[in-house]
Backbone bond lengths (Angstrom), bond angles and torsions (degrees), N, CA, C in turn:
res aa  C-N    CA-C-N  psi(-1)  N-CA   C-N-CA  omega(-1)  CA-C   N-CA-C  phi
1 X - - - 1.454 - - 1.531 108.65 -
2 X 1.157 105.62 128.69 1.738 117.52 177.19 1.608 99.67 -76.50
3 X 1.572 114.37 150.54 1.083 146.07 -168.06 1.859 108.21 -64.29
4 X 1.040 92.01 -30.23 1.456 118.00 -165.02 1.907 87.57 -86.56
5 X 1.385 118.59 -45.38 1.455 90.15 -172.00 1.555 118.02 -62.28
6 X 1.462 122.05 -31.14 1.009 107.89 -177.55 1.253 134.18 -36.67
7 X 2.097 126.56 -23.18 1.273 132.27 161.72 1.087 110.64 -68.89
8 X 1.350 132.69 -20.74 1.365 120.10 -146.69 1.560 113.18 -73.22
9 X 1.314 135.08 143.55 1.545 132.42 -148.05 0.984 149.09 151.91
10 X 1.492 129.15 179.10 1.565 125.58 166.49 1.683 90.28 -113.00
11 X 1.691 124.29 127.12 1.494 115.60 149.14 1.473 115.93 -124.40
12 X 1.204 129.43 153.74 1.299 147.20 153.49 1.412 118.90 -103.77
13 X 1.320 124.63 137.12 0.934 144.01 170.37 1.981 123.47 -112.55
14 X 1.177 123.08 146.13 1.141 138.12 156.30 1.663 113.65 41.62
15 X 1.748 99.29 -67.64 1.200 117.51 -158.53 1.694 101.85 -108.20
16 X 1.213 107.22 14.52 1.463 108.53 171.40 1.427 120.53 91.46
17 X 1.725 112.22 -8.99 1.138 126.37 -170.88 1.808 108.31 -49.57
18 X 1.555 101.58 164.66 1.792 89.72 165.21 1.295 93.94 -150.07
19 X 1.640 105.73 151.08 1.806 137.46 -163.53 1.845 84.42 -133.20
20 X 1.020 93.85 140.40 1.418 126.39 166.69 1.443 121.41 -138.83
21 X 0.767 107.61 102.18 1.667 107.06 -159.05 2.100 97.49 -109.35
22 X 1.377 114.93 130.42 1.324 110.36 -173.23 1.507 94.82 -144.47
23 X 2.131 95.13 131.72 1.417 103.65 -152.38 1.965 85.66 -75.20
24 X 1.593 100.98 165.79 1.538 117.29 163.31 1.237 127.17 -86.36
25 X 1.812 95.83 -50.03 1.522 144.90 -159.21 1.139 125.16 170.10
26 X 1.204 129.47 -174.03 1.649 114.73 -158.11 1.534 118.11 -112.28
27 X 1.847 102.27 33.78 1.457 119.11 140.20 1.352 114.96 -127.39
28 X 1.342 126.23 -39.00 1.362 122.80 -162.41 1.754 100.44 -105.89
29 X 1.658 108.50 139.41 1.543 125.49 150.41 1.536 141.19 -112.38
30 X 0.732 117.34 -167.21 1.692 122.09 174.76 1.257 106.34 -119.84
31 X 1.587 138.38 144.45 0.899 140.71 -153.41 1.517 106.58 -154.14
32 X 1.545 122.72 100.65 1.379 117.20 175.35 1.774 102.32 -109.75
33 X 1.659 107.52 151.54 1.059 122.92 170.10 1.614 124.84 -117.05
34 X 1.612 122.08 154.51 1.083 88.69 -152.67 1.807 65.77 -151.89
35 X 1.373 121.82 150.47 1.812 130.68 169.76 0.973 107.47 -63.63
36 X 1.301 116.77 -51.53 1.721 128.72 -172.02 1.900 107.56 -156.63
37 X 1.112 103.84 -170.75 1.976 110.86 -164.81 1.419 102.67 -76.60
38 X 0.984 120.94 129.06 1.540 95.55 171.76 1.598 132.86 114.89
39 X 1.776 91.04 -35.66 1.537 129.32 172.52 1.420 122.69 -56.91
40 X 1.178 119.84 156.65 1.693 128.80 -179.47 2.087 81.43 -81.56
41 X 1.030 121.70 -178.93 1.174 152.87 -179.57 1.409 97.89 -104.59
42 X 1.590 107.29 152.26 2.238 106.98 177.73 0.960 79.39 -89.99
43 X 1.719 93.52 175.13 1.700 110.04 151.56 1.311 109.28 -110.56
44 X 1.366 105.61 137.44 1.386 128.29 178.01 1.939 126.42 -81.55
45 X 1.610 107.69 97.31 1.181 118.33 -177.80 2.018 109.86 -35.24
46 X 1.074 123.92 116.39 1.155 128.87 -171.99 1.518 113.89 -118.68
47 X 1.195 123.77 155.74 1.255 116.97 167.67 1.562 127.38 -38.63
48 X 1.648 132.99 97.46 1.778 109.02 -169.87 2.060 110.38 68.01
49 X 0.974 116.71 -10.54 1.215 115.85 172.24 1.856 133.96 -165.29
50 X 0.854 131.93 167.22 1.512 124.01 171.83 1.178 107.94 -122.05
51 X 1.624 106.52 151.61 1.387 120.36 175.57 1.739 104.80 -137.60
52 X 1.573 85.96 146.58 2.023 94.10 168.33 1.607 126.61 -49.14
53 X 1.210 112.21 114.64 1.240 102.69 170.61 1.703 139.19 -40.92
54 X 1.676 107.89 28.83 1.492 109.48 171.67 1.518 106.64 -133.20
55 X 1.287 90.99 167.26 1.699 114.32 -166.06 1.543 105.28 77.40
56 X 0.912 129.45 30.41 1.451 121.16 -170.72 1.443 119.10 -74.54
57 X 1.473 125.58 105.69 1.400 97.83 -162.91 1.307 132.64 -87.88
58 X 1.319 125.31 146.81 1.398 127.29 -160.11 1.798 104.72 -126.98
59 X 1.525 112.23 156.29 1.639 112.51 -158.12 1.195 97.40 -155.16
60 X 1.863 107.93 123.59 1.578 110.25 -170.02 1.411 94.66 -75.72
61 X 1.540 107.07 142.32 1.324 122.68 171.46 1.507 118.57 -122.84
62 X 1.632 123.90 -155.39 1.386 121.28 -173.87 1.618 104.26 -54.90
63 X 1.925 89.25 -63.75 1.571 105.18 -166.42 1.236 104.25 -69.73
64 X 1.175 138.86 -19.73 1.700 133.10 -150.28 1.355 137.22 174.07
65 X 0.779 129.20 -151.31 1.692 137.11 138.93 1.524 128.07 -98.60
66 X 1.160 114.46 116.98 1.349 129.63 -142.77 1.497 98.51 -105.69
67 X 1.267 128.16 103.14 1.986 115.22 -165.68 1.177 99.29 -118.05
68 X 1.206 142.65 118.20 1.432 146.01 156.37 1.466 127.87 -69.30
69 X 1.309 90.80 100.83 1.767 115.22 172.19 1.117 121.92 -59.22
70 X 1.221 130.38 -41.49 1.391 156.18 -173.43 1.526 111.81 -103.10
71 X 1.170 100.80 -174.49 1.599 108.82 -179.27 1.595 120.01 -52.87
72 X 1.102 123.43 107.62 1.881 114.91 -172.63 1.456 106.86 -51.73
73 X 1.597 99.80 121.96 0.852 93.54 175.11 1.841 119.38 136.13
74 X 1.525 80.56 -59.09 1.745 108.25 -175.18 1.496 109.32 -104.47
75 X 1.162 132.20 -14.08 1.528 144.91 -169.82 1.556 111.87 73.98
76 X 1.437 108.44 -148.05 1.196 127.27 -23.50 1.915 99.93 -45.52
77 X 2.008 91.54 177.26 1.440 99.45 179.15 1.383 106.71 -137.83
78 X 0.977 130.48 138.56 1.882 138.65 -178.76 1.996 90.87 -76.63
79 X 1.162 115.16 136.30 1.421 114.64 171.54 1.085 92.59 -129.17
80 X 1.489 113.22 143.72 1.712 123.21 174.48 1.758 95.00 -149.54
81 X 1.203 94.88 151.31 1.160 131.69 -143.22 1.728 107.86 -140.84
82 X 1.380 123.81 84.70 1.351 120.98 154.20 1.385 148.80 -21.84
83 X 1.437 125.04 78.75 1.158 116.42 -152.18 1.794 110.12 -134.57
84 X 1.326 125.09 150.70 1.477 127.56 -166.50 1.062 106.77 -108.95
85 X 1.335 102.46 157.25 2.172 111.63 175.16 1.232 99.56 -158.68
86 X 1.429 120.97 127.54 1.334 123.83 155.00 2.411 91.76 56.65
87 X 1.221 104.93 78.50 1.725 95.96 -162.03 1.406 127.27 -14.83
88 X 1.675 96.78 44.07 1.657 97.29 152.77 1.468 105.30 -94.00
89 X 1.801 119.61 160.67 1.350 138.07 168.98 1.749 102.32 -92.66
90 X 1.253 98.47 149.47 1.723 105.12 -165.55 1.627 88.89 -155.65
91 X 1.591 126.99 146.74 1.359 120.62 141.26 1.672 113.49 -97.96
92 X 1.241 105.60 153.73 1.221 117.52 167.23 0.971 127.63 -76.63
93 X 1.474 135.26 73.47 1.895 109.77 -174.88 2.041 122.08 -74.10
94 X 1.434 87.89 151.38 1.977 80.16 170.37 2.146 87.51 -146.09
95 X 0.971 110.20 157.39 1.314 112.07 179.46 2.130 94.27 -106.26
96 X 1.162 88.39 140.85 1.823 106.09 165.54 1.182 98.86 -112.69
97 X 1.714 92.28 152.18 1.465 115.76 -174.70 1.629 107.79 -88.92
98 X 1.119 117.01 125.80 1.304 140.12 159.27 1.778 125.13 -26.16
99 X 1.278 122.41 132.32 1.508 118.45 163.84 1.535 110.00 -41.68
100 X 1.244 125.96 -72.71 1.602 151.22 -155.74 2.210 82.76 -63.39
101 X 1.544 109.51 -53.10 1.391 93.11 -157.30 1.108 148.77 -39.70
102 X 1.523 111.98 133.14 2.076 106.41 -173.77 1.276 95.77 -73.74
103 X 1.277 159.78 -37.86 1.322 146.07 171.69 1.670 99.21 118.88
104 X 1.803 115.06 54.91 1.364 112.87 -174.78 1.991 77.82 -97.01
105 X 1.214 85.49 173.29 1.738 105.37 -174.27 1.927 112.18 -69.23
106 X 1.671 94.71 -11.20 1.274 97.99 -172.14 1.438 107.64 -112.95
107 X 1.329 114.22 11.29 1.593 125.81 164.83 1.394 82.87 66.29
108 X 1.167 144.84 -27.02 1.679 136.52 -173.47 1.432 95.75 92.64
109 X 0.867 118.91 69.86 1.728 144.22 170.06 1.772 110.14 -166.51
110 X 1.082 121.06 48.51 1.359 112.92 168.33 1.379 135.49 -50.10
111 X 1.384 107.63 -20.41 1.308 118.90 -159.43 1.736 77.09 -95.78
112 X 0.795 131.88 -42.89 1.763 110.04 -160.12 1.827 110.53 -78.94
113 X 1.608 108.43 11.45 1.826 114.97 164.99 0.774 118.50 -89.80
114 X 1.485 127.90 161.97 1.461 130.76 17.06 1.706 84.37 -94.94
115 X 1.492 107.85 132.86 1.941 103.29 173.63 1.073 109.50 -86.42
116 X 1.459 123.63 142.51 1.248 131.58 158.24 1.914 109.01 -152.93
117 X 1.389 90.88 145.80 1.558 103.49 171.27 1.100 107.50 5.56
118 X 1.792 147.70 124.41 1.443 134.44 111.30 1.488 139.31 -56.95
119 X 1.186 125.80 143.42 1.512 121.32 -167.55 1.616 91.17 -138.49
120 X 1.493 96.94 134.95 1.671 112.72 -169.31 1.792 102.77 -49.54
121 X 1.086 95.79 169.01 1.792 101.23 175.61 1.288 102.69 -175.95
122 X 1.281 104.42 159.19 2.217 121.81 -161.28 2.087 82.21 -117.60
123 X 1.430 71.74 108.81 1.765 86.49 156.33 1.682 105.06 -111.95
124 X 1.499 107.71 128.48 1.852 128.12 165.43 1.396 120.75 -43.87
């Protein structure tokens, strides 16, 4: 098993959010976001334009999986981070600040707060 499957998935976190993460190859994925189950996808403020929060691509790195919210490339970027409790699997998310960013508290990704822990889950 590649390192990379361990993301591979449906997760929710905290606030009900949902990550779908779909492998490419055994660095790069696809990355859809979703408010809640069920939900349309946001659109994501972009440089001159917006796009849906899916396909977003994301690239295993040192710390993690590295998903770009923002412009590829320029950030911001969602980083998650594989982590255990009690032998459950969980990612860690933390958001990085962006090339372009003015330095608001929401990196200019609002829609992807308040973060907390994801824990895998079986969507039908």
């Amino acid at each position: 098993m590649d390192v990379i499957d361990n993301f591979i998935g449906s997760w929710t976190d905290y606030a009900e959010h949902i990550l779908i993460i779909k492998k490419i190859d055994d660095i790069e994925v696809r990355v859809n976001f979703y408010p809640i189950l069920g939900s349309e996808p946001v659109n994501r403020d972009l440089l001159g334009r917006t796009a849906l929060s899916i396909n977003m691509k994301g690239t295993l790195q040192e710390q993690g999986l590295q998903i770009e919210l923002g412009e590829e490339g320029l950030g911001p970027t969602l980083e998650i981070k594989l982590t255990k409790e009690n032998n459950h699997e969980f990612l860690e998310p933390s958001v990085v600040m962006g090339l372009y960013d003015d330095f608001e508290d929401d990196f200019g990704v609002p829609w992807i707060f308040p973060l907390s822990y994801y824990k895998k889950i079986k969507i039908d």
